[in-house]
N, C-alpha and C positions, 0 to 999 in steps of 0.2 A: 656340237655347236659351241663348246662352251669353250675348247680350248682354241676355236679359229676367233672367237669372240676376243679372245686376251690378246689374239697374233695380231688378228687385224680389227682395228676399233671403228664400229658400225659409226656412221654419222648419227645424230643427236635428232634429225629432224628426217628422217628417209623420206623420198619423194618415190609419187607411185606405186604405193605398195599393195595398193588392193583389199577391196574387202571378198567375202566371202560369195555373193551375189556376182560381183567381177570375176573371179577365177571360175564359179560353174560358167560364165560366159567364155570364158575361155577353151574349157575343156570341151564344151557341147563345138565350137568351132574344130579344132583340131581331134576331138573323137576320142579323148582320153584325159585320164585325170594326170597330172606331173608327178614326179618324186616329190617326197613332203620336205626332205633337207633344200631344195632347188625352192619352195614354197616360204622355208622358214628366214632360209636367206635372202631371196625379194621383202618380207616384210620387215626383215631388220636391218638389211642395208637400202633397197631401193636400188634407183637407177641409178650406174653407174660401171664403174672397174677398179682393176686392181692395177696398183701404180702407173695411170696412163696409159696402159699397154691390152692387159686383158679385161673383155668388156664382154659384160653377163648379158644376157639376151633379157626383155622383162617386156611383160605383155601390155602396161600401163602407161604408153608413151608415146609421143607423138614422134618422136626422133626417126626413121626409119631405121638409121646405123643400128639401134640397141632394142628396134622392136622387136619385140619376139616373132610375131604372127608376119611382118614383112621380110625381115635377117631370114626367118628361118625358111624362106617360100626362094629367098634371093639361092640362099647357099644351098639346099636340098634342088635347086634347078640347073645350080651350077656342077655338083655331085654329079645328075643324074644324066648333064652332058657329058662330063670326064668318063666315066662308066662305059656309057654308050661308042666313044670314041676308041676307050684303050678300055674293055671289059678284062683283059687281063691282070690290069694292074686295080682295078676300082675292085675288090669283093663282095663289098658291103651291099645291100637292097637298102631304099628310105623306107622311114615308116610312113605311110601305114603298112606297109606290108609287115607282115611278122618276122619281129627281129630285126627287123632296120631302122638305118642312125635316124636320131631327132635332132638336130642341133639345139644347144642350149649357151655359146659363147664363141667369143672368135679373139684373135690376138690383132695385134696394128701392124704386124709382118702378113696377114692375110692364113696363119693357122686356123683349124677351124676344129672346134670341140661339139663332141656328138653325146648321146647316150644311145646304148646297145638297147633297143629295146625289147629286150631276154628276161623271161622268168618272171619274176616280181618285181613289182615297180619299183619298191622304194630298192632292191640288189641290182636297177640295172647299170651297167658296167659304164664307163668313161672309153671314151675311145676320141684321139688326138690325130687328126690330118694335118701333116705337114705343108705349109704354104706351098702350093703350083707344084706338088708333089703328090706323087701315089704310096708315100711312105706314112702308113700308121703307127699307132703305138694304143693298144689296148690296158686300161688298167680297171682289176677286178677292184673299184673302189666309187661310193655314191661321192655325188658332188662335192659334197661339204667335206670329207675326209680326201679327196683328190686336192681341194683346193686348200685346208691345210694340211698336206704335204709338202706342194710344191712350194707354198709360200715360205714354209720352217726348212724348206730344203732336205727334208728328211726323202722325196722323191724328187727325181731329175731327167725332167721330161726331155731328149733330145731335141725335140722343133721349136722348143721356146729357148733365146737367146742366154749367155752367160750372164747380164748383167740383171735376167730378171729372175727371180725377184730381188728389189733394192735389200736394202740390209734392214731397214725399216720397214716391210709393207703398207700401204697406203692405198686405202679406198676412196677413190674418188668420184664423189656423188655428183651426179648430172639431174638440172631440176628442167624436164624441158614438157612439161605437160603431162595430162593422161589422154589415151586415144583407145577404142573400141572398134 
């Protein structure tokens, strides 16, 4: 956390972040508790994304775009048609099945970021669907060290374009409510 803290600077006032009464609301909905880096970064960034482009999924929002409990019902329905259509190319099962993707983010090209949900919470894995594609890219990496990666460029995700990330990273905080 400390060094995606120096890469990308949390806003000063994070919107939606949730108290602890909030997030067991959350978990008793979806039937499980989140990764705690995916928890530490809602309450120190809040709602929003990373240079305009990628946009963190957060359960305290009225937005639909960047709901979590809406995004992630929209894109696990959309999966679960792709799947059904072309079972050859889809692998993956959603959760709640054991072992299948959660969504936790999506890019403005229509990529879509999962968590593998394998093993232990806080080790489960990152796994990146490439926009109107059956092409994945799995990385053994929790959220906050995926996302500083890709932002320092030390990792170089294919489905996300050349120009991202800028040279600067920049979180850009969305204040658009909380919603249950």
């Amino acid at each position: 956390m400390d060094k995606l803290l120096k890469t990308l600077i949390p806003p000063e006032n994070p919107h939606n972040t949730g108290n602890e009464e909030q997030w067991q609301g959350i978990f008793n909905i979806i039937g499980t508790k989140l990764p705690s880096d995916y928890m530490r970064f809602i309450q120190t960034y809040g709602t929003g994304g990373i240079d305009n482009f990628l946009w963190i999924l957060t359960p305290f929002v009225k937005d639909k775009n960047v709901n979590f409990l809406s995004r992630q019902k929209e894109i696990t329905d959309a999966y679960i048609q792709s799947k059904t259509n072309f079972p050859q190319f889809y692998k993956h099962n959603v959760y709640p099945s054991a072992g299948g993707l959660l969504p936790w983010a999506y890019t403005d090209n229509g990529d879509e970021l999962y968590w593998l949900t394998e093993g232990k919470l806080d080790e489960w894995k990152i796994v990146v669907y490439e926009s109107r594609s059956p092409e994945s890219y799995t990385y053994p990496l929790n959220m906050m060290d995926f996302l500083y990666q890709i932002i320092t460029r030390q990792l170089v995700c294919d489905a996300f374009p050349d120009d991202f990330p800028s040279d600067v990273p920049e979180f850009v905080p969305v204040d658009v409510g909380w919603e249950l």
